[in-house]
ROSE-4610 file (N, C-alpha, C; in Angstrom, 1 decimal, always signed):
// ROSE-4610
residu = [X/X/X/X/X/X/X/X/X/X/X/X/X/X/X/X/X/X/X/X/X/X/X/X/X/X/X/X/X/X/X/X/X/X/X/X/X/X/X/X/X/X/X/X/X/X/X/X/X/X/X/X/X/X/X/X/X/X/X/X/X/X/X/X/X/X/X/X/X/X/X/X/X/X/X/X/X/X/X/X/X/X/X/X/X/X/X/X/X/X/X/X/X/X/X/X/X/X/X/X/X/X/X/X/X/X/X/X/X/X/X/X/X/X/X/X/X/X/X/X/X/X/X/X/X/X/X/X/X/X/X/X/X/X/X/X/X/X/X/X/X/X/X/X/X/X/X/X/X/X/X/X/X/X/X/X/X/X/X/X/X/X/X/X/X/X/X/X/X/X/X/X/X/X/X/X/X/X/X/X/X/X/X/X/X/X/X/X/X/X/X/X/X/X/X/X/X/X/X/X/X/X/X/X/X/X/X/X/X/X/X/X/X/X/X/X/X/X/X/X/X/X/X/X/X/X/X/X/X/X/X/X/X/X/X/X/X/X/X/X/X/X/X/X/X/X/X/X/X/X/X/X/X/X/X/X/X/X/X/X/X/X/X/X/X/X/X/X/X/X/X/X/X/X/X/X/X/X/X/X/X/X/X/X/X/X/X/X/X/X/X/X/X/X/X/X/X/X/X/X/X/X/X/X/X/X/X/X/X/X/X/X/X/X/X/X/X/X/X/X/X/X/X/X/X/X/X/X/X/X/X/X/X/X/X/X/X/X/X/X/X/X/X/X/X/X/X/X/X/X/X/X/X/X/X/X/X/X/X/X/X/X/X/X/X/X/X/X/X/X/X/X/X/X/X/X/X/X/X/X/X/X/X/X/X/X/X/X/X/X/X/X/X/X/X/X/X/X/X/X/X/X/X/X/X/X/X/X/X/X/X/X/X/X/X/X/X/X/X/X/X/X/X/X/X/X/X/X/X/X/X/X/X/X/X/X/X/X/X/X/X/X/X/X/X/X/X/X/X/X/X/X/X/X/X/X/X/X/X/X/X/X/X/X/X/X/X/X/X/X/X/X/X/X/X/X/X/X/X/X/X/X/X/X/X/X/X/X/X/X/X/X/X/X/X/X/X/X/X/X/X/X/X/X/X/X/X/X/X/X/X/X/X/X/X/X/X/X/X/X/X/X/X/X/X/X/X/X/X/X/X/X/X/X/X/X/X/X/X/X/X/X/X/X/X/X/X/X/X/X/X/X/X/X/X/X/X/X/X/X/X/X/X/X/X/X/X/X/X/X/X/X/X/X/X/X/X/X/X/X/X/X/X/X/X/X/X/X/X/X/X/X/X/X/X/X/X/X/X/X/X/X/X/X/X/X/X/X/X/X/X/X/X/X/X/X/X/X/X/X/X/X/X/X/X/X/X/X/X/X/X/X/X/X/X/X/X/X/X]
num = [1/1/1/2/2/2/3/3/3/4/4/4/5/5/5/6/6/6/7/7/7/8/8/8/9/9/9/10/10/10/11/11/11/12/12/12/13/13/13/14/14/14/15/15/15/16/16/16/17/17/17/18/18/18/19/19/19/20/20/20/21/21/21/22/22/22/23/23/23/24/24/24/25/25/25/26/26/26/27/27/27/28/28/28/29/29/29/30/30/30/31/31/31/32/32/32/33/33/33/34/34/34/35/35/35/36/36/36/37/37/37/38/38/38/39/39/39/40/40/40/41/41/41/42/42/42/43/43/43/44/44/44/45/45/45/46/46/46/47/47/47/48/48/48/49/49/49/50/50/50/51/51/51/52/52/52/53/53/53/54/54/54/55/55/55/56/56/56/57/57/57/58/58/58/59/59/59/60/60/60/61/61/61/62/62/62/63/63/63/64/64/64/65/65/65/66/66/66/67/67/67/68/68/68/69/69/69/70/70/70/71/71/71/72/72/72/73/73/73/74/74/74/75/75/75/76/76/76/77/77/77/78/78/78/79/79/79/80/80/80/81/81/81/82/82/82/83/83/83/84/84/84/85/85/85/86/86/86/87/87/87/88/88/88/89/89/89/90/90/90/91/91/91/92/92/92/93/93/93/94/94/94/95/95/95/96/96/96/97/97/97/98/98/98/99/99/99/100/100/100/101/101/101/102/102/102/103/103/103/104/104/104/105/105/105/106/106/106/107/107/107/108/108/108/109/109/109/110/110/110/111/111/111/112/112/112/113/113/113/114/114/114/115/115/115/116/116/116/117/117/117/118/118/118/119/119/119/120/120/120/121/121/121/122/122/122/123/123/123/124/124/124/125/125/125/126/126/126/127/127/127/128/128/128/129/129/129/130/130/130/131/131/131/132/132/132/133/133/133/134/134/134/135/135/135/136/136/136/137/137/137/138/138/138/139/139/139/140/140/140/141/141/141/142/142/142/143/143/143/144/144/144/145/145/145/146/146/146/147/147/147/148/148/148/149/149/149/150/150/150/151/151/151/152/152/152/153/153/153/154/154/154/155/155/155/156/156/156/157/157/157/158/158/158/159/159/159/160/160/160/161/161/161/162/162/162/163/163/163/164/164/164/165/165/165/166/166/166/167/167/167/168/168/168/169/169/169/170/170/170/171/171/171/172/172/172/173/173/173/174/174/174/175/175/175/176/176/176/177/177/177/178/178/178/179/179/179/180/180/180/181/181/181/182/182/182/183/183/183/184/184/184/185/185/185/186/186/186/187/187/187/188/188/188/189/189/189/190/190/190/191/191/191/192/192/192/193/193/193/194/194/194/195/195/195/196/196/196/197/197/197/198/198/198/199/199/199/200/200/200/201/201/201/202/202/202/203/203/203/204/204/204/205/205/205/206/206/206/207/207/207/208/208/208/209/209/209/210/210/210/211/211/211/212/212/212/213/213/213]
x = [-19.1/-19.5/-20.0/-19.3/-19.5/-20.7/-22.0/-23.1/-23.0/-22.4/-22.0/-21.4/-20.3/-19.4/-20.2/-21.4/-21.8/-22.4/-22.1/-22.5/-21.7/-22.2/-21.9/-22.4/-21.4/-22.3/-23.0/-24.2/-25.1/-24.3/-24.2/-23.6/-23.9/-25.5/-26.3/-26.9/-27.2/-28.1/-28.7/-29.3/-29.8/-30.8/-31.8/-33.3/-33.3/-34.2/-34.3/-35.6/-36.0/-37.4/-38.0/-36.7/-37.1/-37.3/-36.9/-37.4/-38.6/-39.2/-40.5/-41.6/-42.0/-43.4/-44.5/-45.6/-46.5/-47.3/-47.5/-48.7/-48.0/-47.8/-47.1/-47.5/-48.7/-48.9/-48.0/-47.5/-46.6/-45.4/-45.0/-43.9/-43.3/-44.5/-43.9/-44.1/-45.0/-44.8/-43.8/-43.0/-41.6/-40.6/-40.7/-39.9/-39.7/-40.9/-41.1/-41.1/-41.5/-40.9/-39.2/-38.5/-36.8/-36.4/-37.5/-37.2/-37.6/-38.6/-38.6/-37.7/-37.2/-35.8/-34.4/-34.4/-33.0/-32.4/-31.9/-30.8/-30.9/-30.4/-30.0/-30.9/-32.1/-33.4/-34.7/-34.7/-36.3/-37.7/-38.5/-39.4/-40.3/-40.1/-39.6/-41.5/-42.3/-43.8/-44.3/-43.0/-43.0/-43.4/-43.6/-43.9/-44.0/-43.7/-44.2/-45.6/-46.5/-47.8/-47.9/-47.9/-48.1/-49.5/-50.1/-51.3/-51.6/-52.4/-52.5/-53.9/-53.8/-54.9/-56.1/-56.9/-57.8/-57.1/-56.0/-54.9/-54.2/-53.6/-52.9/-51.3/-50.8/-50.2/-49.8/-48.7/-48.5/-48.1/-48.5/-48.0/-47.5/-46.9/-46.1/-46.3/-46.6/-45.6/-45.1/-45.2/-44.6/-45.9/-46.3/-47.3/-47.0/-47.9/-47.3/-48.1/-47.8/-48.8/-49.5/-50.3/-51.0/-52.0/-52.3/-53.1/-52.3/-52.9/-52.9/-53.9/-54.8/-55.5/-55.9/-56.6/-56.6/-56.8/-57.1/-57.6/-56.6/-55.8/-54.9/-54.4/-53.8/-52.9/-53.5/-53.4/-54.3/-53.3/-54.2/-53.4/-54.5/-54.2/-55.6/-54.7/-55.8/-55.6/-56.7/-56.7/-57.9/-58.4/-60.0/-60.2/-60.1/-59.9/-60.3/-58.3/-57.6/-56.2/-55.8/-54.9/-54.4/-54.6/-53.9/-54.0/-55.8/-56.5/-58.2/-58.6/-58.1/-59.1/-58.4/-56.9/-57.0/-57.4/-57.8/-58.1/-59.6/-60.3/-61.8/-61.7/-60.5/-60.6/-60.2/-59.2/-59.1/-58.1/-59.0/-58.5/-57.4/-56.5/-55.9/-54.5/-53.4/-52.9/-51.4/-50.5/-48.5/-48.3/-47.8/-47.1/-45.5/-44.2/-43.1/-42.2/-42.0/-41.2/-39.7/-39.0/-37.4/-36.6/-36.4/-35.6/-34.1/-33.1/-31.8/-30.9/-30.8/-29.7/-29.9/-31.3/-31.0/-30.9/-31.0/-30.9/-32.1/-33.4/-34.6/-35.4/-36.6/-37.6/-38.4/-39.8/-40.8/-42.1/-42.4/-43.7/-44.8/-45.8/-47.1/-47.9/-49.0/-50.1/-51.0/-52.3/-53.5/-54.7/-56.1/-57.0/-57.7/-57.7/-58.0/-59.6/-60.0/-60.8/-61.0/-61.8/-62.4/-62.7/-61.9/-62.2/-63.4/-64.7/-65.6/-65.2/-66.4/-66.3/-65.9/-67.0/-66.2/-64.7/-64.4/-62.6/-61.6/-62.5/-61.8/-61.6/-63.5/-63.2/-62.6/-62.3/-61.3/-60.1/-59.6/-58.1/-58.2/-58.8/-58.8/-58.6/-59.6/-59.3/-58.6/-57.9/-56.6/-54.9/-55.2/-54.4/-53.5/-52.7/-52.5/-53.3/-54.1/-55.2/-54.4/-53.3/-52.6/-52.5/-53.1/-53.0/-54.3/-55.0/-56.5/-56.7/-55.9/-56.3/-56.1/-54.6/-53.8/-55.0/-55.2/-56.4/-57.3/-58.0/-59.8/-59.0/-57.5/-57.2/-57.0/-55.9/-55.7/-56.3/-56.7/-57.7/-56.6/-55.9/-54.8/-55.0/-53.9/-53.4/-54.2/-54.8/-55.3/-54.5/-54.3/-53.3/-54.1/-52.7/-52.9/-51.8/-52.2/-51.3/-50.0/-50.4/-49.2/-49.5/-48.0/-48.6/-48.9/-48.8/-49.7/-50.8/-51.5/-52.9/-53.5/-52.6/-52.9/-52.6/-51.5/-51.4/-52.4/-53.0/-54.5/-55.5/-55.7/-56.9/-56.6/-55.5/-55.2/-55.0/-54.8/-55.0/-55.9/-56.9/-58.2/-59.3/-58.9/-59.5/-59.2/-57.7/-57.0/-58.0/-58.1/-59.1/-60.6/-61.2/-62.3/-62.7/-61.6/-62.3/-60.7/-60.8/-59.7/-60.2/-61.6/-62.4/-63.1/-62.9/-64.1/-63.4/-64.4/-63.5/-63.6/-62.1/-62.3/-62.8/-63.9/-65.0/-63.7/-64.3/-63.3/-63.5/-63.2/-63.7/-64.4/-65.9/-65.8/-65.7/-64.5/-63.5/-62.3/-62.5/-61.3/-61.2/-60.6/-60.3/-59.3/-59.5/-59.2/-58.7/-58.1/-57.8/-57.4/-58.0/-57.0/-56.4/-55.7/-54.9/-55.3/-55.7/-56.1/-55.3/-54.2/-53.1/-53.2/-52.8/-52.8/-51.7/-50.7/-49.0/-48.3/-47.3/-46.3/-44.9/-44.0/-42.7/-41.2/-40.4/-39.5/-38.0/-37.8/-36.6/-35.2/-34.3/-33.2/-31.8/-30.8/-30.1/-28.7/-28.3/-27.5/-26.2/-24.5/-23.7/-23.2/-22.6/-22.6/-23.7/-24.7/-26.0/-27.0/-26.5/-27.1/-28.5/-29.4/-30.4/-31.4/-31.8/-32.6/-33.9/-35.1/-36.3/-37.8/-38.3/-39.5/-40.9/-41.7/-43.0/-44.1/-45.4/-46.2/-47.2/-48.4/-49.7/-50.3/-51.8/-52.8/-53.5/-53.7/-54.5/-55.9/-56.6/-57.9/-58.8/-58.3/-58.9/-58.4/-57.7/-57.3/-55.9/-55.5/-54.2/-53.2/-52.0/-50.4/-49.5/-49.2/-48.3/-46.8/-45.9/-44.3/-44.0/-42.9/-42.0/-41.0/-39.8/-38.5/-38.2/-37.9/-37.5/-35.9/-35.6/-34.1/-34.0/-32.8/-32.6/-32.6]
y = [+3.8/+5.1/+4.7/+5.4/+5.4/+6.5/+6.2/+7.2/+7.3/+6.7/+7.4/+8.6/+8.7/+10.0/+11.0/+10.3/+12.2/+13.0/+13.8/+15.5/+16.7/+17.3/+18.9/+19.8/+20.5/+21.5/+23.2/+23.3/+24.4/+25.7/+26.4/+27.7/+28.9/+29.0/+29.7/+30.8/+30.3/+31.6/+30.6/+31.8/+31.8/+31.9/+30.8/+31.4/+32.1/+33.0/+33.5/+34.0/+33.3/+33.8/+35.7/+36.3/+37.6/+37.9/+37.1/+37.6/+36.8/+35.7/+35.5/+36.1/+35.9/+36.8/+36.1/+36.6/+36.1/+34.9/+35.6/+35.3/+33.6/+32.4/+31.8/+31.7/+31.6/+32.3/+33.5/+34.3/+35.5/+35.1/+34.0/+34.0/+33.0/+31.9/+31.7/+31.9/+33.2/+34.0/+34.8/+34.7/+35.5/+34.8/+33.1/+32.5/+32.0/+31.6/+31.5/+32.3/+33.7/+34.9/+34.7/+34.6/+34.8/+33.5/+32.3/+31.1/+31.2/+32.1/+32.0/+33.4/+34.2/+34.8/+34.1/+33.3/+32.5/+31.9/+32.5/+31.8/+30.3/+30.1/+28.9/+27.4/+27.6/+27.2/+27.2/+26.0/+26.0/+25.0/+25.2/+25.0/+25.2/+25.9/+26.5/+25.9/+26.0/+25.9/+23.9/+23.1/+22.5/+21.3/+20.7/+19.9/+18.8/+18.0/+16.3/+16.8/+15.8/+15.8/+14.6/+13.7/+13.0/+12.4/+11.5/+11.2/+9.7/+9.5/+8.1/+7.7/+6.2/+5.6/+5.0/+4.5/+3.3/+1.8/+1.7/+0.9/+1.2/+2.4/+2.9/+3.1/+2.6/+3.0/+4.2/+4.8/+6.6/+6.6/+7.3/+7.6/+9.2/+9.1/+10.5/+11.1/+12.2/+12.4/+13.8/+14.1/+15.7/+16.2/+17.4/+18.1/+19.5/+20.6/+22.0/+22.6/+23.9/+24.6/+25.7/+25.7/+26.7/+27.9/+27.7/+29.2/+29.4/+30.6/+30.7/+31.5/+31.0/+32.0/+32.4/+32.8/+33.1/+31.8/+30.6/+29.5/+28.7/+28.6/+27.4/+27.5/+26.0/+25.9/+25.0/+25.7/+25.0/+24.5/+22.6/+22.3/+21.0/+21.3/+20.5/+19.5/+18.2/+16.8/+16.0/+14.6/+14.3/+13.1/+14.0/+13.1/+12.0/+11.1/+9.4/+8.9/+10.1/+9.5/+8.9/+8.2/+7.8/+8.7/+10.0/+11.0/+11.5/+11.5/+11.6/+10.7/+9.4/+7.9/+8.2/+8.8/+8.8/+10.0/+10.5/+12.3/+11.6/+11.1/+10.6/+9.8/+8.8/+8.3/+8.8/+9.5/+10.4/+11.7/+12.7/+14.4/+14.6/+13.9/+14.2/+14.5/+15.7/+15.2/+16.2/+16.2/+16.8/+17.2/+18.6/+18.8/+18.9/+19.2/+19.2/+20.3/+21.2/+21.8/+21.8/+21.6/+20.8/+21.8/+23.2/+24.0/+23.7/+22.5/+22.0/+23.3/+23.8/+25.2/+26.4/+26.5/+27.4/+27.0/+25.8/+25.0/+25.1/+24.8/+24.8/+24.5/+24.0/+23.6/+23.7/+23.1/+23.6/+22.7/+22.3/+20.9/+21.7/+21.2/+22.1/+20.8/+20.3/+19.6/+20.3/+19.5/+20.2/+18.8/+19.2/+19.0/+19.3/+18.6/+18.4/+18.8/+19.7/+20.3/+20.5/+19.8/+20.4/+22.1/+22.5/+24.1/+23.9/+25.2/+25.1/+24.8/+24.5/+24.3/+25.4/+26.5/+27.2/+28.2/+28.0/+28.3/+26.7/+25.7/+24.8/+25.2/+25.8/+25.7/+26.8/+27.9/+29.0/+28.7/+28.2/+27.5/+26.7/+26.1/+24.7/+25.5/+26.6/+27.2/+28.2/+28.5/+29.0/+28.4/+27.1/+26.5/+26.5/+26.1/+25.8/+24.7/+24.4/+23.6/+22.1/+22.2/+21.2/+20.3/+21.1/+20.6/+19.7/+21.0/+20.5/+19.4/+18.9/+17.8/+16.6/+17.1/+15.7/+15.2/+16.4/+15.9/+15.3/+15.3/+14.6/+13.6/+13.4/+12.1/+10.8/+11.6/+10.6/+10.3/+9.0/+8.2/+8.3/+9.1/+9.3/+8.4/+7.6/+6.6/+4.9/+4.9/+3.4/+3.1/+1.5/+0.7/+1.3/+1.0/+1.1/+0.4/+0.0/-1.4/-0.7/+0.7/+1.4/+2.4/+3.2/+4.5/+5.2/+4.1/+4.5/+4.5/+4.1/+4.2/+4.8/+6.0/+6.8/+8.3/+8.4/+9.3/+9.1/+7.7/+7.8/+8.6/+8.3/+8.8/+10.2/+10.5/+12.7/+12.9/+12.7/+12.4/+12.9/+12.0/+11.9/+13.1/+13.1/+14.6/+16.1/+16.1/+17.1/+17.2/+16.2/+16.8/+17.3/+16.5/+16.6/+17.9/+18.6/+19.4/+20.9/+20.3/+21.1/+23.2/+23.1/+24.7/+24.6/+23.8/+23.9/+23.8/+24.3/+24.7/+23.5/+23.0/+21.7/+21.8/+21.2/+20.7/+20.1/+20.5/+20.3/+19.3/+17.7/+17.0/+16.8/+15.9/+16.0/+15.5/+14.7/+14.1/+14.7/+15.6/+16.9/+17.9/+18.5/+20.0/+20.3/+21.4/+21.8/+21.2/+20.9/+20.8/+21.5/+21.9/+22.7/+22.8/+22.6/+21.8/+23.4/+23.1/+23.6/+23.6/+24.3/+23.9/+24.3/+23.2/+23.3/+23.7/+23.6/+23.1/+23.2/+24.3/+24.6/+24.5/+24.2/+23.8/+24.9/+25.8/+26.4/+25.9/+24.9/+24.5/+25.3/+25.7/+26.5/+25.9/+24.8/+24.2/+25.3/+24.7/+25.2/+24.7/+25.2/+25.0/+24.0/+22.5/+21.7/+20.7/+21.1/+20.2/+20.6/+21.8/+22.1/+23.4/+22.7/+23.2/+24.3/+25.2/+25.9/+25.5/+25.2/+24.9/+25.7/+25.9/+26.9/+26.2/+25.8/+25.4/+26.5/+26.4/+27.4/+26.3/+25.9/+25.5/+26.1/+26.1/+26.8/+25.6/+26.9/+26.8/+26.6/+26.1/+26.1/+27.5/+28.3/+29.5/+30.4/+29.5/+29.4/+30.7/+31.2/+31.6/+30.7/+31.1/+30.5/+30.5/+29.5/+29.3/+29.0/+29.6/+29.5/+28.6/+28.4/+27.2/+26.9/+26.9/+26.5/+25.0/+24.3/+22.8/+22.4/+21.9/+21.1/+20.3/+20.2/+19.8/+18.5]
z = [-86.7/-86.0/-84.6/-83.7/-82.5/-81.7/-81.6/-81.7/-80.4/-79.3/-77.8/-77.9/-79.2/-78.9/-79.4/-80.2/-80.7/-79.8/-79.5/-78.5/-79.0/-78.5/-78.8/-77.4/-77.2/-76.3/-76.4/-75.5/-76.0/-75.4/-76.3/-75.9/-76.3/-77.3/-78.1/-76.8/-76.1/-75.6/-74.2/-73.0/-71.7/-71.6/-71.2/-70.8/-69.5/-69.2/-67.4/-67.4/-66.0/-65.8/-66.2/-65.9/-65.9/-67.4/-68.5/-69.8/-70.0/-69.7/-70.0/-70.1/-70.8/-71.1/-70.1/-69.5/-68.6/-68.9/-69.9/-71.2/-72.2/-72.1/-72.7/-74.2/-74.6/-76.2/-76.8/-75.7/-76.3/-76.6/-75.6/-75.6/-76.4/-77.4/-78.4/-79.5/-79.9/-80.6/-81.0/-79.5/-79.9/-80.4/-79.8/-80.0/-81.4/-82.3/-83.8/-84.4/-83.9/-85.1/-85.1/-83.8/-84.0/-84.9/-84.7/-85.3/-87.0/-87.4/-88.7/-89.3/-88.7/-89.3/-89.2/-88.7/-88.3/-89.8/-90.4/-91.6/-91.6/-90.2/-90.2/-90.0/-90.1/-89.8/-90.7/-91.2/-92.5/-91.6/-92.0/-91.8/-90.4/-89.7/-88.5/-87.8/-88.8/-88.3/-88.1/-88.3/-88.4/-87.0/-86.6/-85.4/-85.3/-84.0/-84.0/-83.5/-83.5/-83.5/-82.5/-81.3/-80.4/-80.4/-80.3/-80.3/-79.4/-79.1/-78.6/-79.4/-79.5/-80.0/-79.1/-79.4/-78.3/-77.6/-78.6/-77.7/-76.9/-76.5/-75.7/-76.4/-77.8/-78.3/-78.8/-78.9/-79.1/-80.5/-81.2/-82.4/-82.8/-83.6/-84.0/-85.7/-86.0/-87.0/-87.0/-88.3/-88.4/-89.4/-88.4/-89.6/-89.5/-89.7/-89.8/-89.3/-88.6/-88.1/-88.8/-88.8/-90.0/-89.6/-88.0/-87.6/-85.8/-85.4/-83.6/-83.6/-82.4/-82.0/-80.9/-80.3/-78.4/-77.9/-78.2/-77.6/-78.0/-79.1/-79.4/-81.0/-80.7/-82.8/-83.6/-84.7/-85.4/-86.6/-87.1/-88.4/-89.1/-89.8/-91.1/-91.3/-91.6/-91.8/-92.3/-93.0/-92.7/-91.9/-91.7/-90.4/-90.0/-91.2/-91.1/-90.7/-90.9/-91.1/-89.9/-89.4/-88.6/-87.5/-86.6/-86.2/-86.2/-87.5/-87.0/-86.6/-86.4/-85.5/-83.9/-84.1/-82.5/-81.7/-82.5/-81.5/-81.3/-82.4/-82.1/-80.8/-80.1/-79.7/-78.1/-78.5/-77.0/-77.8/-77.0/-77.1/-76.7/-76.1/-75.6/-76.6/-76.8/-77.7/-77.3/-77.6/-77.4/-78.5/-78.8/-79.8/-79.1/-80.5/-79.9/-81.6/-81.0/-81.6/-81.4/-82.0/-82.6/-83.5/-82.6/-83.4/-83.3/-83.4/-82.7/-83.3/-84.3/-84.5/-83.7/-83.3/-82.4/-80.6/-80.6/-79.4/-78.5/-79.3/-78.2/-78.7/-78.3/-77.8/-77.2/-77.8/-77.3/-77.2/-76.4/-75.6/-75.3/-76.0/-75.7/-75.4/-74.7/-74.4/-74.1/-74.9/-74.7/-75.4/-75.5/-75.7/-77.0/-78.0/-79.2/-79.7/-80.6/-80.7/-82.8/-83.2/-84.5/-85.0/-85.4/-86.4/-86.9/-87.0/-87.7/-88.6/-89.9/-91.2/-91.9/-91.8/-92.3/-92.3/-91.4/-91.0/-92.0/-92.0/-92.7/-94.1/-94.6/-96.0/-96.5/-95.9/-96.1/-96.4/-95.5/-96.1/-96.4/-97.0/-97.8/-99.2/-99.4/-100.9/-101.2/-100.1/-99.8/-100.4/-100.8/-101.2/-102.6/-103.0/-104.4/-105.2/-105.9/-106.5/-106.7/-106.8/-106.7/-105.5/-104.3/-102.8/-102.7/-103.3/-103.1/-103.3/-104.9/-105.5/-104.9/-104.3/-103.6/-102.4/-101.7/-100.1/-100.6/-102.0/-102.4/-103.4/-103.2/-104.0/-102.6/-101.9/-100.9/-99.9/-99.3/-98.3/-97.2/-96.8/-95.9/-95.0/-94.6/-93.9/-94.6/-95.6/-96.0/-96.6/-97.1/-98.0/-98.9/-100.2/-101.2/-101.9/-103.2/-103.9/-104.5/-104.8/-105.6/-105.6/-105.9/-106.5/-107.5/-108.2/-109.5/-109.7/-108.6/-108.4/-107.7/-107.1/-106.5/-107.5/-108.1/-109.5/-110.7/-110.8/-111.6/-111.5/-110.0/-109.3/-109.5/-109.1/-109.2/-110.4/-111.5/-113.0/-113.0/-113.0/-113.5/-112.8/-111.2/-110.7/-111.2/-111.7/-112.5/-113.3/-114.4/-115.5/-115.0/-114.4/-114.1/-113.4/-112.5/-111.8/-112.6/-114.1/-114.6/-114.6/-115.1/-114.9/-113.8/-112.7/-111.7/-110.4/-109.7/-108.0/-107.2/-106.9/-106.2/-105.1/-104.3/-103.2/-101.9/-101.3/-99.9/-99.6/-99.5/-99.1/-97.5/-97.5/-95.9/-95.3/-95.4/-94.3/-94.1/-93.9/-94.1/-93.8/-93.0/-92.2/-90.9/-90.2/-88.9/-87.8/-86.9/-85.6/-84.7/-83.8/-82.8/-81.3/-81.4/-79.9/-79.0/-78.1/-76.7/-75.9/-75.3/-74.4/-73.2/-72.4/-71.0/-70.1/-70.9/-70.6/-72.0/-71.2/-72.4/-71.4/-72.4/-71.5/-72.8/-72.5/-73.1/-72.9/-73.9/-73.7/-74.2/-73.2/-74.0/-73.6/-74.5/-74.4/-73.5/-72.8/-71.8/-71.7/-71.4/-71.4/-70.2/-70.3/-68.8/-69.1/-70.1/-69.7/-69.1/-68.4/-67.7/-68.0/-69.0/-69.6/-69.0/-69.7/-68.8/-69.2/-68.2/-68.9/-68.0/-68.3/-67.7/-68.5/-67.2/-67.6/-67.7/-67.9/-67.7/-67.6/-66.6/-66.5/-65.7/-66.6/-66.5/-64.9/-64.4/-62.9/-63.3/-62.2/-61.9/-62.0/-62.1/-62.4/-64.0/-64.4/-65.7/-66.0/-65.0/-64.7/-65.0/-65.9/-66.1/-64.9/-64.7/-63.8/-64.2/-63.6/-64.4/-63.4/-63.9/-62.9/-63.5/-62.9/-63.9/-63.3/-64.4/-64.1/-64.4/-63.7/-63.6/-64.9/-65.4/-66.9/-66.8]
């Protein structure tokens, strides 16, 4: 297989300044509600997660978004995981939304911020108990010798907290990305991509800008 030849071209749809919404919170509000009606499209709340460490190496993965609110997006993890040693280490953090069927994208950066507790423990017991158990089983991101020693351990919590309300662990909760910079990618016919930034000014005003593909 020849991975030079693979391309396709975008012919789904036009972004234009004049449909932007001012507000870039709104405007990807609109863009995830059309993204979570899309047939063609699952997981739609889904995201890379960008992080840097105290080495200066970048890491990635995929987690899900789980709140919005006037200030930012929110998504639970725990804290000690790989992702909670580098936010401790610098706030700084990229999300990336990867909708390719509907041909767009979406780059947010911002400033990394802890959810109170109690906003944590709400959705924490919001969960299916099954979830719960997994988060106060797993030491998220440490070795471990097997996975059978990790299905012991949730075994044995299963029983133990079989009539009783599983405890949130507290290494465990909230994040909320703070954004500074949001970028709307809408794949374009030629290549020739349409992209529109929005950063926030010194007076905390959105600034649009359309960028060259």
């Amino acid at each position: 297989m020849k991975l030079q030849d693979e391309r396709r071209d975008y012919e789904r749809a036009q972004l234009r300044r004049s449909t932007l919404k001012s507000d870039p919170f709104e405007q990807f509000a609109s863009w995830l509600s059309a993204a979570k009606e899309a047939a063609v499209l699952s997981d739609s709340t889904a995201f890379t997660l960008a992080t840097v460490g105290p080495s200066g190496r970048p890491h990635q993965r995929i987690v899900l978004l789980k709140d919005i609110d006037s200030t930012g997006f929110i998504f639970y993890t725990n804290y000690d995981s790989q992702k909670g040693q580098d936010i401790s280490a610098n706030q700084q953090a990229s999300m990336h939304f990867a909708w390719l069927p509907l041909e767009q994208q979406i780059r947010i950066e911002g400033v990394v911020e802890k959810v109170d507790q109690a906003t944590s423990e709400a959705y924490f017991h919001s969960r299916p108990k099954s979830s719960q158990l997994g988060a106060l089983a797993s030491q998220q991101s440490a070795t471990i010798e097997s996975r059978g020693e990790l299905e012991e351990v949730y075994h044995e919590l299963t029983d133990r907290y079989a009539d009783q309300v599983v405890p949130m662990p507290e290494n465990w909760g909230g994040y909320r990305v703070k954004p500074d910079y949001f970028e709307f990618w809408q794949g374009g016919k030629f290549r020739l991509h349409d992209r529109f930034c929005y950063r926030q000014s010194q007076t905390n005003d959105w600034l649009i800008e359309r960028l060259q593909p």
